[in-house]
N, C-alpha and C positions, 0 to 999 in steps of 0.2 A: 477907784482902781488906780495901783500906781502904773508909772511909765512904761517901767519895766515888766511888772505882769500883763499889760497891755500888746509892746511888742511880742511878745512871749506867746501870745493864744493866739495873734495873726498869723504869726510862724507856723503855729502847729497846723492853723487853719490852711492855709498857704500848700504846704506837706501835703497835708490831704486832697488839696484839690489837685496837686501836680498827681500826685499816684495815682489818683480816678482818670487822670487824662492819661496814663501809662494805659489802665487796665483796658481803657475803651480803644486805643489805639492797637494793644496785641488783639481782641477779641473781635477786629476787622476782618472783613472781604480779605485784605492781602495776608493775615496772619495766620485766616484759615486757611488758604490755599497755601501756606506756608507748613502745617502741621497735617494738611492730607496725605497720605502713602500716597508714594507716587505709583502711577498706574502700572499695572504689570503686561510685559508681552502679552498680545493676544497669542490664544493657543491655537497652536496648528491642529487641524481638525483631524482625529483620527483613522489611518482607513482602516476599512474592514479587514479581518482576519481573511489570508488566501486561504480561498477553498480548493485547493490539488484535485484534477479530474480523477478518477479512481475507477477501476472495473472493479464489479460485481457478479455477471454471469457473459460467459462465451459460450455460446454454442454455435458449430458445426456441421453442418448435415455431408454424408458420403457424398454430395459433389462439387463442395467447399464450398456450399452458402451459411455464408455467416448472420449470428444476430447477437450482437453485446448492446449490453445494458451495464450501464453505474451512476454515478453521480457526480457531481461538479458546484461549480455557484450557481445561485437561481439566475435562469433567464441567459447564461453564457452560453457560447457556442463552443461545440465539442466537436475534436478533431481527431480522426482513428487514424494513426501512421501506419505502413508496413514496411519498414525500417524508412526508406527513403520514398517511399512511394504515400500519396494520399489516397484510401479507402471511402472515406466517407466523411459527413460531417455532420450535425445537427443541433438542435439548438432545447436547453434543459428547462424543463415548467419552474413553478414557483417555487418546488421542493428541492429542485438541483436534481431530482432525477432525469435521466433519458434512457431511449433505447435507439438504438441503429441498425438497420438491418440494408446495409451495401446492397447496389443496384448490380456489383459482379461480384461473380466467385472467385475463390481462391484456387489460385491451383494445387494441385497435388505436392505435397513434399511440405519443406520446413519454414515456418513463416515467424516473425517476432515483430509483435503488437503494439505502441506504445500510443498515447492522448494529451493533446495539446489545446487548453485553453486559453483565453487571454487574462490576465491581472487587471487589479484595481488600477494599476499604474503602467498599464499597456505592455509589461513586459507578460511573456509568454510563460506559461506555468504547466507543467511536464509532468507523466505520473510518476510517483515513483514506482511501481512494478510495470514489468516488461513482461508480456504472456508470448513463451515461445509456443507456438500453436503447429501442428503437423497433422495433415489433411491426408486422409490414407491413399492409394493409389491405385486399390481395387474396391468396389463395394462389399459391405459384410464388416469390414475393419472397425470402422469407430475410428475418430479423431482426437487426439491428443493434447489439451491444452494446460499448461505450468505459468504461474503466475510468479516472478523470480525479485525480489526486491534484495538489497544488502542486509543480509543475515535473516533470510523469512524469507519461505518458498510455501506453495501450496498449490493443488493439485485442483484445475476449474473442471476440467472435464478430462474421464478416462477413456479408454478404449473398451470396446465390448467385450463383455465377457461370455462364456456359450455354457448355459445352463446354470450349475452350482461350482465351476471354474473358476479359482479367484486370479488374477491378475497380479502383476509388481508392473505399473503403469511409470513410477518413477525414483529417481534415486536423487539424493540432492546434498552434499556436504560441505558445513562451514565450519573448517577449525575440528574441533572433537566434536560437533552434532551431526549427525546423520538422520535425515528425514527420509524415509521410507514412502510411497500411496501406492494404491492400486483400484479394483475394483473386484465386488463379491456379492455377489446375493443382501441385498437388504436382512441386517441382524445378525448374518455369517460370523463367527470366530474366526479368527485369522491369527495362524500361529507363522513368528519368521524366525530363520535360522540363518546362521554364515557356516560351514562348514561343517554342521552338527552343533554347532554350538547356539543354544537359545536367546535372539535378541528381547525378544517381547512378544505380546500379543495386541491384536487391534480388534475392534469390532464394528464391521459395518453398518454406515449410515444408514437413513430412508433413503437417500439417491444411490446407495449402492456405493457407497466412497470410502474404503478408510485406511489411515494415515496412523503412522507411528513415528515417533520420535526416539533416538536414540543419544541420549546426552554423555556419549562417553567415546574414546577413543576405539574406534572398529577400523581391525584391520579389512585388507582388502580379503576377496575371495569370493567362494558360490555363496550365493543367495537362494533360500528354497522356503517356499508360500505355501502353508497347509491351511487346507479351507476345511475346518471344525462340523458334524452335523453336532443336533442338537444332545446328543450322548457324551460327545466328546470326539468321537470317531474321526478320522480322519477320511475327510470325503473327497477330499481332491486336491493335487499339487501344481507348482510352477516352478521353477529357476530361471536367474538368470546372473551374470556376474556382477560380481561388485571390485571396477579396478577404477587404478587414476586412469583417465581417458589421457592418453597425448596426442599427437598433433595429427597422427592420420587415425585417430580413434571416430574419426566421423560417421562412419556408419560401420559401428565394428557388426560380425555375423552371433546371433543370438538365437538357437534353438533353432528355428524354422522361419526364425526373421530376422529382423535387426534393429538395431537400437541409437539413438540420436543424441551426440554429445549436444545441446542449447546452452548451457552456458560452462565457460571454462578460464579460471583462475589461480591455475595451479593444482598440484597434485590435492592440497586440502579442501580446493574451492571447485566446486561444478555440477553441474546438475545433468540430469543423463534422462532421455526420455527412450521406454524400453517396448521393444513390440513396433514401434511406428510405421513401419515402412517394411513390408509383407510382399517377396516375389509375385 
């Protein structure tokens, strides 16, 4: 072999061993830790979705003993406000339900209900409906309770009705809806009119409850409640008005009683509880 082919194949040889010392040198301890991703923020551990305490049933008896019941987080404690005043408290099973039945009663007249649990993160969690509740002041009445939230009203409990008499228990307007309730005989037809003019009809629940909605612009005026027998016939009436409430509208006179602005936000906005509160 000449000189020159000689240096020639150490060279090449040479080559090759520097690039094996490359390749072992990237494919080190430091060249892996060099081509690992680098580790990512640990994640903040999610908390649980709030659970908003929430009523479900209010009930009242004629000498203003209360018993609500709803639901909340499992195992939190639930707290029944009476605006500023504290009612009661207790503490929800596994399911998040509870019931509360206050060691005092209410007194007579106009009351609004609200519940207060604690958060995952200790801040305080509030329902969002307010039950204006009115406790009658003679026995025989029946107690009145409206569950009021921002754009959504709904009727917990009505006032008594005597015999096949249906009731207009409450009126409630946001904007152009007008939600109507009352109370009537289980399965009653319920025809409602403003002035002679036809709003709709409802037909009562198995508790004796029923509610209509009115999705249009109604002006103010009388209101008149025909309770349907089963022919069609009309078996029994009620009125009561339908205006904006203003500022000394608080206990306007209604038939043989009177009726209870609970909530008021302007002429489009308020809810009126009717019948409550009986000489």
């Amino acid at each position: 072999m000449s000189r020159a082919v000689l240096i020639a194949v150490l060279g090449f040889a040479a080559a090759l061993a520097a690039l094996g010392l490359t390749m072992s040198l990237d494919s080190g301890p430091e060249a892996e830790a060099e081509r690992a991703p680098l580790p990512s923020a640990a994640a903040e551990p999610a908390l649980p979705p709030a659970v908003v305490p929430a009523f479900d049933v209010v009930r009242v008896g004629e000498r203003g003993d209360v018993v609500v019941a709803g639901r909340a987080a499992a195992k939190a404690e639930v707290v029944l406000w009476d605006e500023g005043r504290e009612v009661g408290r207790v503490i929800a099973d596994e399911r998040g339900e509870w019931v509360l039945v206050p060691t005092e009663s209410l007194a007579a007249g106009q009351h609004a209900l609200s519940l207060e649990s604690p958060g995952a993160d200790g801040a305080a969690l509030r329902s969002a409906e307010t039950v204006y509740l009115v406790v009658p002041e003679h026995a025989g009445q029946g107690a009145t309770a409206v569950a009021a939230r921002p754009g959504a009203v709904r009727l917990l409990l009505g006032g008594v009705t005597g015999g096949a008499v249906p009731t207009l228990d409450m009126a409630s307007r946001d904007g152009g809806t007008l939600v109507l309730a009352g109370r009537a005989p289980a399965g009653m037809n319920v025809r409602v009119f403003l002035d002679d003019h036809g709003l709709g009809s409802a037909r009562a629940d198995s508790g004796g409850t029923w509610t209509l909605s009115v999705a249009q612009t109604v002006p103010h005026g009388r209101l008149r409640i025909e309770g349907l027998d089963e022919s069609g016939r009309v078996q029994a009436r009620a009125e009561a008005p339908l205006v904006a409430p203003g500022d000394d509208a608080a206990a306007a006179p209604q038939g043989n009683g009177r009726w209870l602005v609970v909530r008021r936000g302007g002429e489009d906005s308020y809810t009126v509880v009717y019948g409550a509160i009986r000489p």
